[in-house]
C-alpha positions, 0 to 999 in steps of 0.5 A, a space after each residue: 383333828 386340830 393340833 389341841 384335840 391331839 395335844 389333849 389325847 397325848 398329854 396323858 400318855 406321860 403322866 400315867 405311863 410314868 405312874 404305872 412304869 413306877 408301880 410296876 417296876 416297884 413290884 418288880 424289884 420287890 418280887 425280884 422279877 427281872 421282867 416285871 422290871 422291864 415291863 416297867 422300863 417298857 412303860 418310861 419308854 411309851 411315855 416318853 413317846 407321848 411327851 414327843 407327840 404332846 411336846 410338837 401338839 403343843 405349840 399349835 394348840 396354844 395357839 388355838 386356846 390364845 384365840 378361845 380367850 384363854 388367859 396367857 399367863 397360865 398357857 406360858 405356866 404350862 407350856 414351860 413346865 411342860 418343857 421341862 417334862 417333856 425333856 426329862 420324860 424323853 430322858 427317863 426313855 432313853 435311859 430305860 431304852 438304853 436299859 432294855 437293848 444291854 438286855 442283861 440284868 438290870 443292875 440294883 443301883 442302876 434300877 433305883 436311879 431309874 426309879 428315883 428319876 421316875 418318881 421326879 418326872 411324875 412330879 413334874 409331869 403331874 404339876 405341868 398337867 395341873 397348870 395345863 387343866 388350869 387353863 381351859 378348867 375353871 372349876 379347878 382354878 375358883 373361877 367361874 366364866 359367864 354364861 353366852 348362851 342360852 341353855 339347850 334345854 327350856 326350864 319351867 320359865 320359859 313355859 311360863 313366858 310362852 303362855 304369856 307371849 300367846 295370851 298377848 
């Protein structure tokens, strides 16, 4: 495993660690259930923790995609974005961390500034996976790259080529 096979594993935690924390600690605060909320608080903290392992991935996998060809500029898009993520993905732990080891009840006010930050990281996290797919993705980007090889697979020309390599 190279350090673009672990960034590609990793760089989901983030994003849907924060999306069902949120959804969760939502449910949470609308049942009024303490651990439900923590559940959640659980989550920003697992996904804090992909953001460390997709943050050190990262380096070593640009690298990697610079020598595959892939354009620069989108890397550079995403590696600073992903910066950004990164940071106030490890913030939003932190704080659920600091959140979970107080152990009492998590305060409202408090419990929606978590909230309002989760829903910021997924933003950001979402924009730096959309710059992130733009690299190695060109479906997404309208771009389209040639062919080098030849398909595995022979279509019916090439059976109709072979005849008339053997007639010869």
């Amino acid at each position: 495993m190279n350090a673009a096979h672990l960034h590609l594993l990793t760089n989901h935690l983030p994003l849907f660690a924060v999306l069902l924390g949120l959804l969760v600690g939502l449910y949470g605060a609308w049942r009024r259930e303490e651990s439900v909320v923590r559940v959640a608080l659980m989550l920003f903290v697992l996904a804090a923790l992909g953001a460390v392992a997709a943050y050190f991935s990262g380096h070593g996998a640009e690298e990697i995609v610079e020598e595959l060809g892939r354009s620069h500029d989108a890397i550079e898009a995403h590696e600073e974005t992903g910066n950004l993520a990164a940071y106030l993905t490890i913030a939003l732990g932190v704080l659920s961390l600091v959140t979970l080891i107080r152990r009492g009840p998590v305060a409202p006010a408090w419990r929606t500034a978590l909230f309002v930050l989760a829903l910021v990281v997924l933003g950001v996290v979402g924009y730096a996976a959309n710059l992130g797919g733009r690299i190695s993705h060109p479906e997404i980007t309208g771009t389209a790259l040639q062919e080098t090889t030849r398909s595995p697979v022979p279509g019916p020309e090439a059976a109709e080529e072979a005849e008339e390599a053997h007639e010869d």
